[in-house]
N, C-alpha and C positions, 0 to 999 in steps of 0.2 A: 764755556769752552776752556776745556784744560790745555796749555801748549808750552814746547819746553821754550825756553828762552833764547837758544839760538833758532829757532824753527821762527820765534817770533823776528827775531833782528832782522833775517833774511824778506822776508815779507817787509820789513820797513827801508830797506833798501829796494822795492821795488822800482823802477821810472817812474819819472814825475808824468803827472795827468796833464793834457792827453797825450796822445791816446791811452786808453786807459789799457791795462793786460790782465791777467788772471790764473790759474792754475787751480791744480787738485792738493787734496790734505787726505794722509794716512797716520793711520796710528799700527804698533805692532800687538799692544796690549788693551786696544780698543775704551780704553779710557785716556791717553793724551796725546795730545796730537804731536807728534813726531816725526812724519814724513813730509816730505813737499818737493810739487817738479811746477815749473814753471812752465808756461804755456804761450807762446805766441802768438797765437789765436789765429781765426781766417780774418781777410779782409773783409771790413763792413762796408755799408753803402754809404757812410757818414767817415769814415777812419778815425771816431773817436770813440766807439764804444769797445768792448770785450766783446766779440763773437768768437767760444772756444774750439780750437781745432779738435773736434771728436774723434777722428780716426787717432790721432797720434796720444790724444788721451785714453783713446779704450786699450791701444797695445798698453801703456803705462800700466792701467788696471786688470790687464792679463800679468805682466809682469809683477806687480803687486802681490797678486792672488799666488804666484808660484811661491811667493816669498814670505805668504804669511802677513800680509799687510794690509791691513782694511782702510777700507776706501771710507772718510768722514767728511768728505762736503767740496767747498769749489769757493775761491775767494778771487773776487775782484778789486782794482785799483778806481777810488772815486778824486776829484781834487776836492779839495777844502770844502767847498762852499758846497756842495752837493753831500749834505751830511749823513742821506738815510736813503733808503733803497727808494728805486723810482718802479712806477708800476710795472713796467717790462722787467728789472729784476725778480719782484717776488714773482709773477707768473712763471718766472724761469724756475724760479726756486721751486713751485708748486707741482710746477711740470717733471723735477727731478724726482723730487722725493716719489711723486706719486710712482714712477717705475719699480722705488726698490721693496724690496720683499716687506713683509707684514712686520717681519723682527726685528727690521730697522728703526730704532726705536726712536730715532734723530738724527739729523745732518744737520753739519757748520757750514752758514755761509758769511765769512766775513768781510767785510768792505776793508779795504786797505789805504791809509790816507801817509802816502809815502812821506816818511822821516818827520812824520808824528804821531801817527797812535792805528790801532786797530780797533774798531766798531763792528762787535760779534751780532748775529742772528741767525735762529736754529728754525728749522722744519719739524713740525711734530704733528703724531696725529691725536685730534681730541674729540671722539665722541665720530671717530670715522668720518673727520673731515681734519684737511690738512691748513695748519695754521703755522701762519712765519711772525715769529718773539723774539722780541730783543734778547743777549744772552749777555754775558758778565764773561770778561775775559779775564782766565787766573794763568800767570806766566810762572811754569813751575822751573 
């Protein structure tokens, strides 16, 4: 995951976990990621997980698309100790990827461990099934 370095800050200023929050990632040149909206989410039945508010994110992705900005994935907030996606994450993840079109050759979803680091992982498909891999963050 290529991302500029202020797009990375801003993510590392997320709130502290919990509850955890999340949002979308655009790129304009579809190689680095360079857009980001932050997302509130709905309330869960635990108030500690990311549940993303869809409506208020699909206007963002109409809005996007006017503007020429592609849509590359959905990053949540984990605390420290919860270091790698839990099995309700990647289903989610599988569950995304699986809607977009055949071209999309990858989605970022990266864990965000506020005012210390980002822990990338991308969606892809191999052999016509979709697999979630660690990915290598490059702060351009």
């Amino acid at each position: 995951m290529k991302i500029l370095e202020n797009v990375y800050n801003q993510l590392l200023r997320c709130s502290k976990v919990p509850p955890e929050c999340g949002g979308i990632m655009g790129s304009r040149d579809g190689n680095i990621l360079s857009e980001i909206v932050f997302d509130e989410g709905v309330s869960a039945s635990n108030n500690c997980t990311y549940s993303p508010n869809i409506i208020y994110l699909n206007k963002i992705l109409t809005e996007w698309a006017v503007n020429e900005i592609r849509f590359e994935g959905v990053f949540h907030t984990h605390a420290p100790q919860w270091s790698t996606l839990s099995k309700q994450d990647e289903n989610y993840i599988i569950y995304i990827y699986s809607t977009m079109p055949s071209y999309i050759k990858c989605l970022y979803f990266p864990i965000v461990f506020p005012g210390i680091g980002v822990r990338s992982y991308k969606a892809v498909r191999v052999c016509n099934e979709i697999k979630v891999v660690d990915d290598d963050v490059e702060i351009i």
